[in-house]
C-alpha positions as CSV (number, residue, x, y, z in Angstrom):
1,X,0.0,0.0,0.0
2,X,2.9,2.5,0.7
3,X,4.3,1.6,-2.4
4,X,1.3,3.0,-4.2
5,X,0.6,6.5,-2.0
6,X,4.3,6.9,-3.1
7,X,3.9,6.3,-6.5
8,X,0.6,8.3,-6.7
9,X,3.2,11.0,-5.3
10,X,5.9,10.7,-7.8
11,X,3.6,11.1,-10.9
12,X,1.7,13.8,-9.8
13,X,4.8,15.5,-8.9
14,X,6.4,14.3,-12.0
15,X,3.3,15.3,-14.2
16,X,2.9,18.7,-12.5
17,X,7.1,19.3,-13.6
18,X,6.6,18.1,-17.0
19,X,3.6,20.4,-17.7
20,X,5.6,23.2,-16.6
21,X,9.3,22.1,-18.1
22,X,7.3,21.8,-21.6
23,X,5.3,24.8,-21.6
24,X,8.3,26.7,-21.1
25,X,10.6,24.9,-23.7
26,X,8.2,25.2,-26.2
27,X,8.0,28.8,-25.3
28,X,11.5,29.3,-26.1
29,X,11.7,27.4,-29.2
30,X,8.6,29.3,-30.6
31,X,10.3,32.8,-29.8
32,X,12.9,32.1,-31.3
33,X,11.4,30.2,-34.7
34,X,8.9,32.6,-34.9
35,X,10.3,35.7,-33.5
36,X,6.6,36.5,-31.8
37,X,5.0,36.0,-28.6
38,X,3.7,32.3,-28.0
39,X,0.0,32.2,-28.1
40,X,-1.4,32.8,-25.1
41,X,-4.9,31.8,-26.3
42,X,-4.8,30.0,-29.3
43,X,-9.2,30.6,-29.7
44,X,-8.2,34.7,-30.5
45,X,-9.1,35.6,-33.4
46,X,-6.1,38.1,-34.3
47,X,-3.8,34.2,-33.9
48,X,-3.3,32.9,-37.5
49,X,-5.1,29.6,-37.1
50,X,-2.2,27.4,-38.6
51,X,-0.4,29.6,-35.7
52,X,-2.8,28.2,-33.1
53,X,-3.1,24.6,-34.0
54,X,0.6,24.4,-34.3
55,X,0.8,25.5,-30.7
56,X,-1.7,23.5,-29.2
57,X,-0.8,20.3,-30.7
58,X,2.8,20.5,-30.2
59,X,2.4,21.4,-26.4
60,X,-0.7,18.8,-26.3
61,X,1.8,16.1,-28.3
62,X,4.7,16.6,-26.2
63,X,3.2,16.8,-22.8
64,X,1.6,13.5,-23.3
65,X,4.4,11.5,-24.5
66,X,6.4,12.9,-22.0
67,X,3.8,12.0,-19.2
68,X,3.1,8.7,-20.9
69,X,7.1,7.9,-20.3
70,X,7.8,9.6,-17.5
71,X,4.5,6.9,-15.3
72,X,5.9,4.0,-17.1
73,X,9.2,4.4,-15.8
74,X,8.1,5.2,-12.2
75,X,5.9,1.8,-12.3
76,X,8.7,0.1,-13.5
77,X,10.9,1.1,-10.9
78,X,8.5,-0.1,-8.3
79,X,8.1,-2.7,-9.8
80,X,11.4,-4.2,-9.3
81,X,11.8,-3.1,-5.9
């Protein structure tokens, strides 16, 4: 049972870092591809919308593999010990 609190722990925790680790990589890179702002809300209309789908998927895309991973590996872990 204390296994499980603990791994309920590590991929919240985990989750919660990725979101915020990818959000602000993808920041970065889109500042300096683009040389604008990221958008903030992709559903304004003044946002190109090949400007706003690009955005949401690639945030949506990475922060899912990247969670998918990251709960795998902390199962696994447990797993073996």
């Amino acid at each position: 049972m204390k296994n499980r609190n603990i791994n309920k722990v590590a991929v919240v925790a985990g989750t919660m870092a990725i979101g915020f680790g990818v959000k602000h990589l993808i920041n970065s890179v889109w500042r300096k591809r683009t040389g604008k702002e990221e958008a903030v809300n992709p559903a304004d209309s003044n946002i190109k919308l090949t400007e706003a789908l690009g955005w949401t998927l690639s945030i949506s895309v990475l922060t899912g593999v990247l969670n998918t991973l990251y709960s795998r590996g902390v199962h696994k872990l447990n797993e073996g010990s």
